[in-house]
C-alpha positions, 0 to 999 in steps of 0.5 A, spaced: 485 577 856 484 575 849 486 579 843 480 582 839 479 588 835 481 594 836 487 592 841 494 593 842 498 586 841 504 585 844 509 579 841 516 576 839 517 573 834 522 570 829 522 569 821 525 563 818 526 561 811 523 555 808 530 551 811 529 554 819 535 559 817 533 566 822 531 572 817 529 577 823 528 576 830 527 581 835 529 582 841 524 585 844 517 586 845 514 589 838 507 592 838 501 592 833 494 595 832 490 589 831 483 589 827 485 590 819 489 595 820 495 593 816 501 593 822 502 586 821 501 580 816 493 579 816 495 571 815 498 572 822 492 577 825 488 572 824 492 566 827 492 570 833 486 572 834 482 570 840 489 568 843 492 570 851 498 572 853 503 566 854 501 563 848 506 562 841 502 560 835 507 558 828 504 561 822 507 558 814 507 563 809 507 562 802 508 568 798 501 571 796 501 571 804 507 576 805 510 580 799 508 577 793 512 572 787 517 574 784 517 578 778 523 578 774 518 584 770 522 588 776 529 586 775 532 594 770 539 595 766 539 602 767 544 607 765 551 608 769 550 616 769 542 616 770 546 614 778 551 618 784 558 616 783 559 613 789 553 608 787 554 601 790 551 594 790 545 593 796 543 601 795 536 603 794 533 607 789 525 609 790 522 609 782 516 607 779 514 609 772 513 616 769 507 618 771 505 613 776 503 614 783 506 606 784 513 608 787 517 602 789 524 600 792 529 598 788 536 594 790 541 594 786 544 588 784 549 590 780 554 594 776 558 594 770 562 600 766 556 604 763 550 599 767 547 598 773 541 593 774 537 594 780 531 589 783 524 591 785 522 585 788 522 586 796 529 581 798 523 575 801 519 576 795 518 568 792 518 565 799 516 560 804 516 563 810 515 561 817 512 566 822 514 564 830 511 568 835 509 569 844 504 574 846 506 578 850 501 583 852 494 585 849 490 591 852 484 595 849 487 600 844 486 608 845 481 612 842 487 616 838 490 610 836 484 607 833 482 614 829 489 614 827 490 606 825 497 604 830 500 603 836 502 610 840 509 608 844 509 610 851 
């Protein structure tokens, strides 16, 4: 069976970083809504379009591909008080500008006395990434998974 639109695509898959360093690899199947329906990078839709069960494709992702460049925009000294008491590095804050319906996930990076910077940027933003994945399994997506845009799990 060849993967198409509108089918649900099973695959393993790993990211790797630009020097062959594994940033995620599952460890079993994950599934997607194939077609534009934002369940993966649509560079990696693309390359697996038309692909069988069995095969392996090998995507390189430049940034535009995935999270973006670096925006050093997105980087925040805050003030200590305008955060929890028991606030630590690698927290995650959702903000955005006041009166904006664009929220983000900051990361904070770091605390001073009275400071804390926090980082708007995804962690992989800025990077070249390679995209490795088998199919595992493809078959016709459901009538309810099409009108709601994902994969419903058995």
């Amino acid at each position: 069976m060849r993967i198409e639109k509108n089918m649900v695509v099973s695959i393993n898959y790993e990211l790797l970083d630009s020097t062959g360093k594994i940033i995620e690899k599952t460890d079993s199947p994950i599934n997607y809504l194939h077609g534009g329906f934002d369940g993966i990078f649509p560079i990696v839709e693309e390359a697996l379009q038309n692909m069988e069960i069995g095969k392996t494709c090998s995507v390189l992702m430049e940034p535009e591909n995935h999270f973006g460049e670096y925006d050093s925009d997105l980087i925040r000294v805050e003030s200590r008080n305008a955060f929890p008491d028991n606030i630590e590095i690698g927290m995650q804050f959702e903000g955005g500008e006041e009166n904006s319906k664009n929220m983000l996930i900051y990361t904070v990076t770091d605390i001073a006395e009275d400071k804390v910077i926090v980082d708007g940027n995804h962690p992989l933003a800025g990077m070249t990434l390679h995209f490795d994945c088998t199919v595992t399994g493809a078959r016709p997506a459901t009538e309810e998974e099409l009108s709601h845009g994902h994969v419903h799990e058995p």
